[in-house]
C-alpha positions in Angstrom: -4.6 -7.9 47.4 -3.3 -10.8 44.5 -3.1 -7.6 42.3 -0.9 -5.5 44.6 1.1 -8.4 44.6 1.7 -9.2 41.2 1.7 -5.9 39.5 5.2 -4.6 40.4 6.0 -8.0 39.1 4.5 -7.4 35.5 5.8 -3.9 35.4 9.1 -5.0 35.8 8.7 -7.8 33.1 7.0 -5.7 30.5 10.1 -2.9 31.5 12.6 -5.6 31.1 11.2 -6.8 27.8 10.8 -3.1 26.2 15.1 -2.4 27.1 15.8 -5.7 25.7 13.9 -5.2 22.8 15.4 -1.6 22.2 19.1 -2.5 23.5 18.9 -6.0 20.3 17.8 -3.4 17.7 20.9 -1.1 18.7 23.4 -3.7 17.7 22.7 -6.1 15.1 23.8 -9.7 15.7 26.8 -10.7 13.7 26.8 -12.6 10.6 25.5 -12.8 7.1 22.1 -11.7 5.8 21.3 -11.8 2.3 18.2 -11.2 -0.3 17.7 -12.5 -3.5 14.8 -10.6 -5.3 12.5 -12.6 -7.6 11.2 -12.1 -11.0 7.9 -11.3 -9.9 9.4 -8.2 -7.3 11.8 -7.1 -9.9 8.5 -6.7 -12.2 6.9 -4.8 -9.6 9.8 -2.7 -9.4 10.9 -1.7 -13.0 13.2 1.0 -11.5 15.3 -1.3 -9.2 18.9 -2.2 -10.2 19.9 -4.3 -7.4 18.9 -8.0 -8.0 20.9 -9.3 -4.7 22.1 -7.9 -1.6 23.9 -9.4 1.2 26.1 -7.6 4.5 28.1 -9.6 6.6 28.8 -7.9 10.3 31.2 -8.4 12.5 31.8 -7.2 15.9 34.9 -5.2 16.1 38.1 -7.4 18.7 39.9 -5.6 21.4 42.4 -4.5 18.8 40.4 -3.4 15.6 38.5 -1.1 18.5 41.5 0.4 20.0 43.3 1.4 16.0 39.6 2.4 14.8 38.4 4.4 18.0 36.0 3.7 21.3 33.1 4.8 19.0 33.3 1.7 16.6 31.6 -1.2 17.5 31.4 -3.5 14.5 32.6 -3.3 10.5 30.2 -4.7 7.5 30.6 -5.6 4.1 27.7 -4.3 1.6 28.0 -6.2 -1.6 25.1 -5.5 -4.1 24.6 -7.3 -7.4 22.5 -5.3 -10.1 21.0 -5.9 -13.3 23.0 -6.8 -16.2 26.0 -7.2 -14.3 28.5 -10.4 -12.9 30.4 -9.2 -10.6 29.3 -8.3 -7.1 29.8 -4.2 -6.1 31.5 -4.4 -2.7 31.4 -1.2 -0.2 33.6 -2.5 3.3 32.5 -0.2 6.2 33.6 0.7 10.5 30.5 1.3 11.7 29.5 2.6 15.0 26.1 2.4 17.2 23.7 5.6 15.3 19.8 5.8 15.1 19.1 2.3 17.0 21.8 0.2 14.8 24.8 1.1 13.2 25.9 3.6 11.0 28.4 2.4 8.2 31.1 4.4 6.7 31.5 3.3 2.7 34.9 2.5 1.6 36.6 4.5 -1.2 38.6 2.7 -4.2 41.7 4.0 -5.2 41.1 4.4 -8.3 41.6 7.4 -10.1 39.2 8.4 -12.8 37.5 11.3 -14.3 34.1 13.3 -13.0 31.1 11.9 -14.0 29.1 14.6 -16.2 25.8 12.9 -14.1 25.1 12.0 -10.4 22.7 9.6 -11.1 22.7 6.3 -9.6 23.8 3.2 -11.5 26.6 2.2 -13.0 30.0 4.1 -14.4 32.1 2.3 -16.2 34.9 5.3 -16.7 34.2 8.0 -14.0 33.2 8.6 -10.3 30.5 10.7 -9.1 33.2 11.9 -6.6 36.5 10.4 -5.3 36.1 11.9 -2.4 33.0 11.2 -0.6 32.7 7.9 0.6 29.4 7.7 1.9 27.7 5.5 4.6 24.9 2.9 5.1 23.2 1.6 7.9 22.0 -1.3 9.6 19.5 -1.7 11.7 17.9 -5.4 13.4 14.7 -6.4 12.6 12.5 -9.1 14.3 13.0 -11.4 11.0 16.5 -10.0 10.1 18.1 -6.3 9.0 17.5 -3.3 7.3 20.2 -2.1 5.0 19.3 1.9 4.0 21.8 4.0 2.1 22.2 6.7 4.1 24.8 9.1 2.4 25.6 8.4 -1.6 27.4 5.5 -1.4 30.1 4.4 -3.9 30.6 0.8 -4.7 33.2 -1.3 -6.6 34.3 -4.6 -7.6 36.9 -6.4 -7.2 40.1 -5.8 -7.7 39.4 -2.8 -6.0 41.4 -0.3 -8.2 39.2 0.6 -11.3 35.6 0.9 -12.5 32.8 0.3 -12.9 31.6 2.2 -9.5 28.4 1.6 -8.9 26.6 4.6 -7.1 23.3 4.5 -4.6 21.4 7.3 -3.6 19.6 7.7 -0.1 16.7 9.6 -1.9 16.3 6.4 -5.2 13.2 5.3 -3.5 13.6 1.8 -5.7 17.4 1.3 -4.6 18.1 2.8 -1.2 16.4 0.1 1.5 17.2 -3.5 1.7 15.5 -6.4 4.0 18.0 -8.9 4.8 17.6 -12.4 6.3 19.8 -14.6 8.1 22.1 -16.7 5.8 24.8 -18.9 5.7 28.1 -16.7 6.4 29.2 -18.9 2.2 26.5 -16.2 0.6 28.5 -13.5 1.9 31.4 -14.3 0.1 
């Protein structure tokens, strides 16, 4: 009899738990998550460029919604630091809900330059791979944080916005195209 009782009760927890679980990992919370990689993973890793990583999200107002389109939910800001290099590469992104997070369009430089003769990924100091294709990223909430994949060849640059170096990231680099992100103060996404 107690079971009868109770068990519409658990079924409707464990059914509530399993859509909040699933609706949190379609939109990742707002803010800044960052990684630093250490000597000792860098060493693991001989073929990874990126040394640091951080994405700051932010949920799209009223306004920003209504210019972008009702599909946009939220913009981010990649910026990756790599090997033998100061400055941070920045890609800004509108991003809307895709594949239980977000999917992030890459922004493009205005910059003119030359074709590359390669595609690889890395950086160019004096060409693009292609000054058309943006690319795209996504983000997607994790119980400690986010994923940050590359999803389409992504183009990055740093500031002032308007030359080289680019740096380029593949979805299929399997040392440079997925990124775990923690929570961080919103100063490391600067």
């Amino acid at each position: 009899m107690l079971l009868k009782k109770t068990l519409p009760a658990v079924l409707a927890t464990v059914i509530y738990c399993l859509c909040a679980n699933v609706a949190s990992a379609e939109a990742p919370a707002p803010g800044c998550f960052e990684r630093v990689y250490d000597a000792v993973h860098l060493a693991a890793h001989p073929g990874q460029l990126v040394v640091r990583a951080t994405v700051l999200v932010k949920q799209l107002d009223a306004a920003e919604a209504a210019a972008l389109g009702p599909s946009y939910a939220a913009d981010a800001r990649l910026r990756i630091w790599v090997k033998g290099q100061k400055p941070g590469f920045d890609s800004f992104g509108a991003c809307r809900p895709a594949n239980g997070g977000l999917s992030c369009e890459g922004s493009l430089s205005a910059a003119e330059a030359d074709a590359c003769t390669t595609d690889n990924d890395g950086v160019h100091r004096n060409c693009r791979i292609s000054a058309a294709t943006t690319g795209a990223f996504g983000v997607v909430a994790r119980s400690d944080g986010l994923m940050v994949t590359i999803l389409r060849r992504l183009e990055l640059v740093h500031e002032p916005y308007d030359g080289g170096p680019f740096l380029y990231l593949s979805p299929v680099n399997a040392e440079n195209h997925a990124f775990a992100l923690k929570p961080a103060p919103e100063s490391a996404c600067k």
